[in-house]
N, C-alpha and C positions, 0 to 999 in steps of 0.2 A: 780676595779677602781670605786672610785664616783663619780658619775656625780651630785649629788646635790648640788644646789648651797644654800648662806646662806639665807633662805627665808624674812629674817628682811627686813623690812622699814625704813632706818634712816632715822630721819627727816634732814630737808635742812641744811645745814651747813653754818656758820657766819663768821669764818674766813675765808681768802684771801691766796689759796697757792701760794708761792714765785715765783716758776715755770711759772704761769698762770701770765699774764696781765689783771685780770679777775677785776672786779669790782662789789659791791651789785646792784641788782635789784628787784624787788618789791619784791619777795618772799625768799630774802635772799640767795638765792641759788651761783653755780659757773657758771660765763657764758661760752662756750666752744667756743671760738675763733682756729677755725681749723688754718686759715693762722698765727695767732699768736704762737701757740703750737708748727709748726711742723719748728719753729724755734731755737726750746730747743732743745738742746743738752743730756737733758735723760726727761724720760717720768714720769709727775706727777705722784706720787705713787695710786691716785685714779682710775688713767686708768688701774695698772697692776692687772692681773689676777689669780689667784692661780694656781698652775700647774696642779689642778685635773681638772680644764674646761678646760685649754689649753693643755689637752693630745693628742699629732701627728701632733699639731698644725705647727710646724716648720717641720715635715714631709716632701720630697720632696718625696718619695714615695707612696704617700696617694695613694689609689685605689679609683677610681671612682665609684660609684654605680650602678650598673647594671638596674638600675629600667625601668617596662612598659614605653612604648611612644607609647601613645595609639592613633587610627587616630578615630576622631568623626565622621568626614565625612560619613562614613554609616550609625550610629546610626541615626545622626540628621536626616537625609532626609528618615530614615527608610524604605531605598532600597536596604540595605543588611543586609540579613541573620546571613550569616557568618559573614562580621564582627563586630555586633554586640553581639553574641557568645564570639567572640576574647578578644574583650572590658571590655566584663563582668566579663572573665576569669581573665584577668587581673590586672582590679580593683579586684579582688577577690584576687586575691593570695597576690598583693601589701600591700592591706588594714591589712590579717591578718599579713603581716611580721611586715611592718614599717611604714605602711600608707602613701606612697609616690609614686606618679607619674605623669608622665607629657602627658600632651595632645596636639593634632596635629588637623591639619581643624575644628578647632573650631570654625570659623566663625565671627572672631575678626577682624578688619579692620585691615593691618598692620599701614598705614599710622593714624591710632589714638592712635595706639600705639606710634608711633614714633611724635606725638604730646603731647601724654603726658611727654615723656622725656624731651621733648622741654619746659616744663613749670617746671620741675623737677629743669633744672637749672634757668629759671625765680622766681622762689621762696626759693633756697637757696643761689643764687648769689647776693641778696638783701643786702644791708647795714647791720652789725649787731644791729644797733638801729631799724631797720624797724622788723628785724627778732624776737628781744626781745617784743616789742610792738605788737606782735601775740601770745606770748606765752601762751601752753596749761594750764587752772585754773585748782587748786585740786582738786580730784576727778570728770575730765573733759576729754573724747575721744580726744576733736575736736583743734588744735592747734599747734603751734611750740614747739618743743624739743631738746634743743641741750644737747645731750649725758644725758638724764636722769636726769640731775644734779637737778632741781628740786623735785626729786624723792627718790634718793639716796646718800651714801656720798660716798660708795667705787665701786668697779668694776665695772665703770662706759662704758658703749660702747661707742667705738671711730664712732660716727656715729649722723647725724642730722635727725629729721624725722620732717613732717606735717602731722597731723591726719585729718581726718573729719567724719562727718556721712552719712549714705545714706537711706532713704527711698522712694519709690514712692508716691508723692501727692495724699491726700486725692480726694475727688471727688469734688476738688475744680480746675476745669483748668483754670481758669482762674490767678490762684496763679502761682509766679513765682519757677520755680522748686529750689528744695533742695539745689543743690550744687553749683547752679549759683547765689542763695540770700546770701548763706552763705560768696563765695568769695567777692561777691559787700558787702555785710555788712562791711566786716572786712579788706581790701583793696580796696573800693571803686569803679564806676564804671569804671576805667580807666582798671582793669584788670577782667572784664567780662568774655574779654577770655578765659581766665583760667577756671573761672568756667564754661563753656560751654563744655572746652574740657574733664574735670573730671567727669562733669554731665552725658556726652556718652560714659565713659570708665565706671564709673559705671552701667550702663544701659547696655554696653556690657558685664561685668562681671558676671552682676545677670542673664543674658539670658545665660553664659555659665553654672553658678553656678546649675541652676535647670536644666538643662540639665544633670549633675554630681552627681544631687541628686537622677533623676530618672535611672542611672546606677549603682548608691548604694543600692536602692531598690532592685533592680533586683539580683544583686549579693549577696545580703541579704536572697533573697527567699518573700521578700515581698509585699505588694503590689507597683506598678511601681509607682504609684504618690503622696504615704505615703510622701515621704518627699519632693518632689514639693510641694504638698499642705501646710505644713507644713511650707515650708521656704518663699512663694512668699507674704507675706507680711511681711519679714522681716526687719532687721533694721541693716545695713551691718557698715560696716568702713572700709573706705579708708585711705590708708598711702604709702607718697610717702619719701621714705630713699636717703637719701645719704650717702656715707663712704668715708671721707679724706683719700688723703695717710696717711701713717704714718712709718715713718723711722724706728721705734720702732716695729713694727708689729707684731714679736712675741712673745710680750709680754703683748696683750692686745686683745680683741673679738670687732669685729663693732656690733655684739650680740651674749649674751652667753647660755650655753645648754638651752634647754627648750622647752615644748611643748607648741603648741599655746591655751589658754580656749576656744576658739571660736568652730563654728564647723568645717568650711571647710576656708580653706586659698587657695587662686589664686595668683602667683606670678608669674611677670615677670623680669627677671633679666636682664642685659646687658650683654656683653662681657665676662669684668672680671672678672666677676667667684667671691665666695667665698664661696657659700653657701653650706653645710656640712653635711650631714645627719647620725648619730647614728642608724647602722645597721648590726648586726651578731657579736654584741661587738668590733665593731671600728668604726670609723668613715670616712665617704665615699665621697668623692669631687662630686659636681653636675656639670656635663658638661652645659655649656649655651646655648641654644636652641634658635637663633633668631625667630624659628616659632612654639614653645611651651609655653603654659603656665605649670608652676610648681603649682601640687597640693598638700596638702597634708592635715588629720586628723585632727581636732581638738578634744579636749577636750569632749567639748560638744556635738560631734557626735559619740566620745566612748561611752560617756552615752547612745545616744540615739537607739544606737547597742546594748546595755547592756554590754560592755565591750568587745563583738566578733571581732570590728575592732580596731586596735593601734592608737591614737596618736601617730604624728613623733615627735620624739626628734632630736632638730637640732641646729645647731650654723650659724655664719657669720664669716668669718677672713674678717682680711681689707688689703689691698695692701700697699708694701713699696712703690709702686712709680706712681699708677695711682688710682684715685677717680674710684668707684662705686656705682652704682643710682639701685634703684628696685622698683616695682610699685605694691601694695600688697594689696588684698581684701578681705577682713575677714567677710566671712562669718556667720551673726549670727541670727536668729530667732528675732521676736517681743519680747521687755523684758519681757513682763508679759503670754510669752507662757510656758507651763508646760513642761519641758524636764522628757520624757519618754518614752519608747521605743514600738514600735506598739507590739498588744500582741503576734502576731508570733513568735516574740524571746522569750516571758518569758513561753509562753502556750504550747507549742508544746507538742511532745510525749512525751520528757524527761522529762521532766518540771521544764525546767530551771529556777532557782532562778533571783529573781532582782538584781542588782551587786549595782548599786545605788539608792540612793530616790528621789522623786520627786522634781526639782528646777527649779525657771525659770532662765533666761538668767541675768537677772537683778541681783538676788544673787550672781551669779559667778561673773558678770561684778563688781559690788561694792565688792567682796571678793579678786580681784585680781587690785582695781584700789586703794583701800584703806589700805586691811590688809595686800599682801603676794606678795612678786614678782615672776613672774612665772618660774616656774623652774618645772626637770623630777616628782614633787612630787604635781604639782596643783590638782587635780581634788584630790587625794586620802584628802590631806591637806582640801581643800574647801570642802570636804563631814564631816571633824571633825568638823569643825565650824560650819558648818552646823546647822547640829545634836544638837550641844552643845550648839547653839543660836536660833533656832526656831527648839523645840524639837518636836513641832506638826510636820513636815515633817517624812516620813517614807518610806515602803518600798511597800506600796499597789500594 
């Protein structure tokens, strides 16, 4: 079965499908009116999916994934032994299968969690002129996206999102933090809020994220704060999804297969469920965990392994009959840091080869925000270009 999807970038498209109530807005593109769509009677051919990403999709026997639920609680307070052993065990075995699992006493407020939701629907239940008038600019993280459509012109996901970025302030305190200037810039200050409540879910993210990193060291063999050091002045993204019902459901992805380029992904999902993980050659439903965060691999921390741990490959379904919201932190390094892997992996006794060259974050980021849409073939794909575009890089 392929899982690859077609890596093209159409550009935006000009005509008006008949289906859609859609109209041009600045970039030409389709606007994705949920409450208007799930009024049609069949599904715009741009949302339908090819059946090689929607295999088991209509499955009502799907298997669940077995994966680690690992409890941090000892690690963090490094008052147990054992289960810290457990942990590492566990990210161990996870990372080599399918680079997936989820974590428990992480140390996440629940009630900011359950604030960010709260503004999940404050910024998608917005007018659709308010919602356009945010939209994400080309080749840009930070912004509104309804269904990609921007992006591309076919299999399109049934799904809304809002990006942003995250960094911690310079040694400037007196500046207003990142993600609270960002929402007053561009919604003004009447929704401060918002940004306040994103600004301490990032901040709680990145206190769990280096937490996660110094447990992958370890399970590495390497040193414990190799990748804390590494990541803690990174340059993260935040994205909060939404997924309309849709009547149609099996015939379409709220996101389709792929591995994320980033390094580490933090998700929190709702309830309802869809998120799907490719493992043991099928594909595996993820149980929703009100007191877990969902982790899983990125890209660029397979590099930074030298290919020892997996990137997850994974999808979204969408629900025939209730919305689904997810709150997602994408773990990524400073753009201009060198992704390469500490030399324990490549030096050792055996003397394991480089699997990749040397790139920074910024490469990958403009390789997957400009040339290629992500799908199971990123990282091998963005190593061709690479190479074939800045041939100075290598395998030192």
């Amino acid at each position: 079965m392929s899982l690859i999807m077609d890596s093209s970038t159409s550009p935006p498209i000009n005509p008006l499908c008949p289906l859609m109530d859609v109209k041009d807005h600045e970039n030409g593109a389709f606007v994705f009116d949920s409450a208007l769509l799930q009024k049609q009677t069949s599904l715009p051919s741009e949302f339908i999916w090819p059946l090689r990403d929607l295999a088991n999709h209509s499955s009502t026997t799907r298997e669940e994934l077995k994966e680690p639920i690992i409890d941090l609680g000892g690690f963090i307070t490094g008052e147990n032994n054992a289960a810290t052993a457990r942990a590492v065990e566990h990210v161990r075995e996870a990372c080599l299968n399918h680079g997936f699992f989820q974590v428990t006493n992480h140390g996440v407020d629940v009630n900011l969690i359950r604030a960010a939701y709260d503004e999940i629907d404050t910024i998608f239940k917005m007018p659709l002129d308010k919602k356009l008038s945010l939209c994400r600019k080309p080749g840009c993280i930070s912004g509104y996206s309804g269904a990609h459509a921007d992006r591309y012109s076919s299999k399109l996901p049934w799904k809304e999102t809002f990006s942003f970025g995250y960094h911690e302030n310079d040694d400037d305190h007196d500046s207003e933090p990142m993600v609270v200037n960002y929402f007053n810039s561009i919604l003004g200050e009447d929704f401060q809020r918002i940004g306040w409540v994103y600004q301490r879910y990032c901040e709680a993210m990145k206190e769990v994220s280096l937490v996660i990193m110094e447990l992958l060291a370890i399970s590495l063999g390497v040193d414990r704060l190799h990748y804390r050091k590494f990541f803690e002045d990174g340059s993260s993204i935040m994205r909060c999804n939404y997924y309309p019902p849709c009547k149609k459901s099996g015939l379409t992805l709220g996101t389709g297969p792929h591995c994320d380029p980033t390094s580490l992904t933090i998700l929190h999902q709702d309830q309802v469920g869809g998120l799907e993980v490719f493992a043991n050659n099928q594909w595996h439903s993820i149980r929703p965990r009100p007191d877990a965060l969902v982790i899983n691999i990125g890209d660029t921390f397979m590099a930074l392994s030298n290919g020892k741990y997996k990137s997850c490959l994974h999808r979204a379904v969408v629900n025939r009959d209730k919305e689904r919201r997810s709150l997602v932190y994408f773990v990524c390094p400073r753009e201009d840091k060198v992704v390469r892997p500490p030399k324990d992996l490549v030096c050792g006794e055996l003397g394991t080869l480089r699997n990749y060259p040397d790139f920074t974050w910024s490469d990958l980021l403009e390789f997957t925000l400009n040339h290629y849409r992500a799908d199971v073939a990123t990282l091998q794909s963005f190593i061709q270009w690479l190479v074939s575009s800045k041939p100075s890089n290598n395998f030192k």
